[in-house]
Structure formats: structure tokens, C-alpha cells
C-alpha positions in Angstrom: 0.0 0.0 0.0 1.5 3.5 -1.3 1.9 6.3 1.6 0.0 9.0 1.1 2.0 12.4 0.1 -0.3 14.8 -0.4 -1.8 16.4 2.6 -5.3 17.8 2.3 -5.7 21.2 1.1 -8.2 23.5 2.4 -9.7 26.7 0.8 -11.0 29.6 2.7 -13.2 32.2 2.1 -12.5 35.7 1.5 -14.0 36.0 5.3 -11.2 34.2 6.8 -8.6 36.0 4.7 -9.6 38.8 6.1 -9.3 37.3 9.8 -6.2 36.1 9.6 -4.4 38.9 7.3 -6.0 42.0 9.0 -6.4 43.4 5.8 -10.1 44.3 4.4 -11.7 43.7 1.1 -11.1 46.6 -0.8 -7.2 45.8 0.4 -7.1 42.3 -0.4 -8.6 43.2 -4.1 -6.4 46.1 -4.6 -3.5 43.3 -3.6 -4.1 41.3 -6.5 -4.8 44.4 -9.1 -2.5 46.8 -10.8 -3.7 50.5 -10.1 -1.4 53.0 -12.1 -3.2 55.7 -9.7 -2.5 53.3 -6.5 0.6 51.4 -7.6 1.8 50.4 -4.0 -1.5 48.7 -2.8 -0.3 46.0 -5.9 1.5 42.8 -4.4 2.0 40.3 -6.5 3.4 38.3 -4.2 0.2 38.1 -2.1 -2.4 34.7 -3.0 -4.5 34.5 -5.9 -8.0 33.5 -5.2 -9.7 30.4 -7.2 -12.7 29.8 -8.5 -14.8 27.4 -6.5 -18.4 28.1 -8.3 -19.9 30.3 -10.6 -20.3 33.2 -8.3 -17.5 32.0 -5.5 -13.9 31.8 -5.4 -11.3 31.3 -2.3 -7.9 31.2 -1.3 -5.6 27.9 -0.5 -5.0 28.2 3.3 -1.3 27.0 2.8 -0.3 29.8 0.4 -2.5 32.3 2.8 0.2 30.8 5.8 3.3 30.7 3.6 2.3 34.7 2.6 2.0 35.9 6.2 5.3 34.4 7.7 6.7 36.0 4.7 5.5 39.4 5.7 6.5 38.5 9.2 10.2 37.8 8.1 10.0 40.9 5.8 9.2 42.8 8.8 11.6 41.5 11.0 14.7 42.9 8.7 13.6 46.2 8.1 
């Protein structure tokens, strides 16, 4: 019998983004979009959301994680 690898992955919705990142709607939006009036809310680093229905999309919690300690670290050396 073949170990299993792949640990579960678990989308969250933009609710719980907003928990755990602190950051509002309008923020995480203006995260994934480049504004040529607004260009330092852009971060391309930060999560892209999928789509999980026709009207519905979330974020995998893993890359959600993986973004925060690497604002975290970021922080740390400035």
C-alpha cells in the first residue's frame, strides 16, 4: 500500500482572509490588481484566489500561511 504524500488542502473564504491577514476587502482586491493611480497597494506576491463556483472563489489556506510568515520575516529585517 503507497503512503500517502499529499496532505489535504483546504480553501478559505474571503471572510477568513480577512481574519487572519487583518487586511479588508477593498485591500485584499487592490492586492491582486495593478492601479497605475495606486501602484503600491499591488502585491504580486500576495495569493491568488480560485474559482470554486460560478459566483464563488477562495484562497488555499497553505499559500495564505506561507504569505503571512513572509510578511512577518519581511518585517523582522527592516
Amino acid at each position: 500500500m503507497a503512503a500517502q504524500t499529499q496532505s489535504a488542502l483546504t480553501i478559505i473564504r474571503r471572510k477568513q482572509v480577512e481574519a487572519r491577514t487583518g487586511l479588508s476587502r477593498s485591500t485584499i482586491y487592490a492586492k491582486l490588481r495593478h492601479n497605475p493611480k495606486r501602484p503600491s497597494d499591488y502585491d504580486p506576491t500576495f495569493p491568488r484566489p480560485i474559482d470554486i463556483g460560478a459566483k464563488a472563489v477562495g484562497w488555499i489556506e497553505a499559500e495564505i500561511d506561507a504569505w503571512l510568515t513572509a510578511q512577518i520575516q519581511k518585517s523582522r529585517k527592516a
